[in-house]
N, C-alpha and C positions, 0 to 999 in steps of 0.2 A: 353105726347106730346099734345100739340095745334097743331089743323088743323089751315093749314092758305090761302085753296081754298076750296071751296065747287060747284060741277056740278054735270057733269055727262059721264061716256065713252058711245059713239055711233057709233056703225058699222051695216049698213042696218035697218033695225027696230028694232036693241035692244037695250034698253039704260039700261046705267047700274051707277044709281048713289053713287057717290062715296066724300070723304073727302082727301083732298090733304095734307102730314107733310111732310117736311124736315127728311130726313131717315139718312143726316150725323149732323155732328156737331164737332164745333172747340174746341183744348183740350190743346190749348196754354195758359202757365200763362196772365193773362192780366196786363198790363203793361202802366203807362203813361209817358208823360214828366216833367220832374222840371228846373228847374234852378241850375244849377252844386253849385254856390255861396251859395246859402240858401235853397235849397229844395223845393220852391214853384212851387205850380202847374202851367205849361204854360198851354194855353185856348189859343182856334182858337174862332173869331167870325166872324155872316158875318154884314158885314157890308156895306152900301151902298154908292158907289161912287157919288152921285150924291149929297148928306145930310151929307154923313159922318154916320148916326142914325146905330146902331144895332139890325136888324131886324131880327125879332122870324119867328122860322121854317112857321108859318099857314101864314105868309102874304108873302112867296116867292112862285115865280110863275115860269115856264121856259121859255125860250124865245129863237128861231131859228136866229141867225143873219148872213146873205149872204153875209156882207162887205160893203153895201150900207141901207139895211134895215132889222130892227127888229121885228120880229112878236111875239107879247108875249103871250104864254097860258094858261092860267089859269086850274086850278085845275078842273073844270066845264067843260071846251075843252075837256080836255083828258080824264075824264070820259063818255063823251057824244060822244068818235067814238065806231061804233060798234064792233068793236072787244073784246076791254074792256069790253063791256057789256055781252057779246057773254060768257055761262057757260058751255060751251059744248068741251068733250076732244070728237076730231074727226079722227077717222079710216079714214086712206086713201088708206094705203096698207097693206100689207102681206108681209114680205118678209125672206128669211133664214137670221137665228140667225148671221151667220158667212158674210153676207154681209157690216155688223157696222162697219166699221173701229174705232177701241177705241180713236183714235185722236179727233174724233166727240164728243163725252160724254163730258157732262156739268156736271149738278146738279143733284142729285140724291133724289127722293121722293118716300113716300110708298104712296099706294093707299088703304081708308079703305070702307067695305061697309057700301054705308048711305043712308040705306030700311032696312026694319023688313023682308025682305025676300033676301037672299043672293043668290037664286038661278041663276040670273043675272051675276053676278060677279064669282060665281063658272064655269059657263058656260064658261063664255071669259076665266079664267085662265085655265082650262083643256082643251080647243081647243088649247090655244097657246101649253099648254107641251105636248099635246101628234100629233100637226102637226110641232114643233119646227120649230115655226115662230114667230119675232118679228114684234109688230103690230109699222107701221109707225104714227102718230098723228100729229095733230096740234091743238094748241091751244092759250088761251090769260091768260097771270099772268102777275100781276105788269106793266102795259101800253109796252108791249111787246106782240108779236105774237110768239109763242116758235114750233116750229118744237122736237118733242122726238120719243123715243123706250119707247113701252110700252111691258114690260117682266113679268116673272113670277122666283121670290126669295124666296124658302124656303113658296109656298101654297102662298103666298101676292104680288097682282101684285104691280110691282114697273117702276116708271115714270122717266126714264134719260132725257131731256133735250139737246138736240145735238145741234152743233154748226151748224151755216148756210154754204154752200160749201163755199162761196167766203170771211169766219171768217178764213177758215184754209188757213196756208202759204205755198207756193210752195217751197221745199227744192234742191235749185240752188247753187248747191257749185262748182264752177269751180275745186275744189280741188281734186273734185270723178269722173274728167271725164277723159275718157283714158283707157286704160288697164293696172291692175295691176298685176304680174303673183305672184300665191300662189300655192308652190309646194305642190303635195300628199303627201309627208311626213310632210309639215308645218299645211296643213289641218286634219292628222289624227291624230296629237298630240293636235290639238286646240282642235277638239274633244274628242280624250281622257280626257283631262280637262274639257270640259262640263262634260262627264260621271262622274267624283270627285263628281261632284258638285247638280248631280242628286237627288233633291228630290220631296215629296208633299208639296203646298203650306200653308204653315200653321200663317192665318197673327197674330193669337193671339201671335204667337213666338216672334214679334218684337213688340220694343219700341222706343219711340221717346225720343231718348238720350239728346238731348240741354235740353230739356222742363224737364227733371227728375235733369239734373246736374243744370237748373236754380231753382229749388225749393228749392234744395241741398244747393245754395247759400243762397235763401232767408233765412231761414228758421235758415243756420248760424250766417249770420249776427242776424235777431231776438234775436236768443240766447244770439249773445254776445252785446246785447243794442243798436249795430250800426243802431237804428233807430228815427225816429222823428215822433211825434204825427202828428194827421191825421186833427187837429186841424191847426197847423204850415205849412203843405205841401199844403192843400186847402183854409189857410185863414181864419179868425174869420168871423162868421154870420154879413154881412153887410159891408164888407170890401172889396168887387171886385170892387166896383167903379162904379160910374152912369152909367145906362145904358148896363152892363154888363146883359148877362142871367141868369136866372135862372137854379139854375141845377135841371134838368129833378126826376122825378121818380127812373130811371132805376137806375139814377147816385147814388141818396140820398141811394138805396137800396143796393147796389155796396160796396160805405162807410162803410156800416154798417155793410155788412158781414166780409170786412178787419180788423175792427176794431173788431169786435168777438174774429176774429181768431188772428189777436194780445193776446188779452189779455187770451182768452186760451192757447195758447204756450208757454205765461211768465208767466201765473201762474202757 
């Protein structure tokens, strides 16, 4: 894993620095667009209304507009408020584990120690497990101010991301108001049926079925030739047409793995 934060947790005088990763990750086939007719790759670019030109990622900037006036900010703006600058994960409360409404929870991150001496970071996580309290925090990642729960997973504290109060929606359903009567006998059978159903939660058990029966396709088709070179589907070197971008790194690397794995499958 890549760290992709580096600070530090601080509650009262102890800081505790730390390296910030991404603790999930996406496990869907990746997939793009063609053209039904011939296979070819479709490409979004952006392009600028004003020129028409095809402008590269480094020279797009964001810009606030009210309806009457556009403020544009440059890359430099929004590094230069303090908060972005600000490397500091900050305790602000204490509070029981069971106060988090799970509707809250965002993005999930592990927290690693970064000191030669962990004793810091051992401290915070055995205060949290054994007063079973989640530390409330705020913080700055990617030109946002993040409100999290900072917990303790398996000896590694780990950093949720909560949504802000006025992000969750108020569930107003004219449909659930009223009184609805549900007999004891309707209620001890509905029960009875949870008790069927009773188990421990075990999430290695499950699997993500589309994502296994779309591999199941791909992988058919491969077999039975129903494919086209990676060549035909993206275009011969030098044939996206002026002005067109560049494909990145990530992309050219992408290519290269499909096409592996193509030709290990058929041969």
């Amino acid at each position: 894993m890549r760290a992709i934060w580096k600070g530090a947790v601080t509650f009262g005088l102890v800081n505790v620095p730390v390296k910030l990763y991404s603790a999930t990750e996406d496990h869907d086939v990746p997939l793009h667009q063609v053209h039904d007719a011939d296979g070819g790759r479709i490409r979004y670019q952006r392009v600028c209304e004003l020129d028409g030109a095809v402008v590269p990622y480094e020279h797009i900037d964001k810009a606030y507009d009210d309806g009457e006036h556009t403020v544009v900010l440059s890359k430099d703006d929004l590094a230069g408020l303090p908060a972005e600058r600000d490397r500091e994960i900050d305790v602000v409360e204490f509070v029981p584990s069971d106060q988090i409404d799970p509707i809250m929870l965002d993005r999930t991150y592990y927290l690693e120690p970064d000191s030669k001496s962990t004793k810091a970071y051992v401290l915070l996580r055995r205060t949290l497990q054994e007063t079973d309290r989640t530390a409330i925090v705020k913080f700055a990642l990617r030109q946002r101010t993040r409100l999290a729960a900072l917990r303790v997973r398996d000896d590694v504290l780990v950093l949720q991301t909560l949504l802000w109060a006025d992000e969750v929606r108020e569930a107003d359903f004219p449909s659930l108001e009223g009184e609805v009567a549900v007999s004891d006998k309707e209620l001890a059978m509905s029960q009875q049926l949870v008790t069927s159903f009773e188990s421990d939660f075990a999430p290695e058990q499950f699997g993500d079925e589309y994502q296994v029966q779309l591999r199941t396709l791909i992988d058919a088709k491969i077999a039975k030739g129903e494919t086209v070179s990676s060549a035909e589907t993206f275009g011969a070197e030098g044939e996206q047409g002026e002005g067109a971008e560049v494909i990145d790194l990530m992309e050219a690397l992408r290519r290269s793995v499909d096409d592996a794995r193509s030709r290990r499958k058929s041969g």
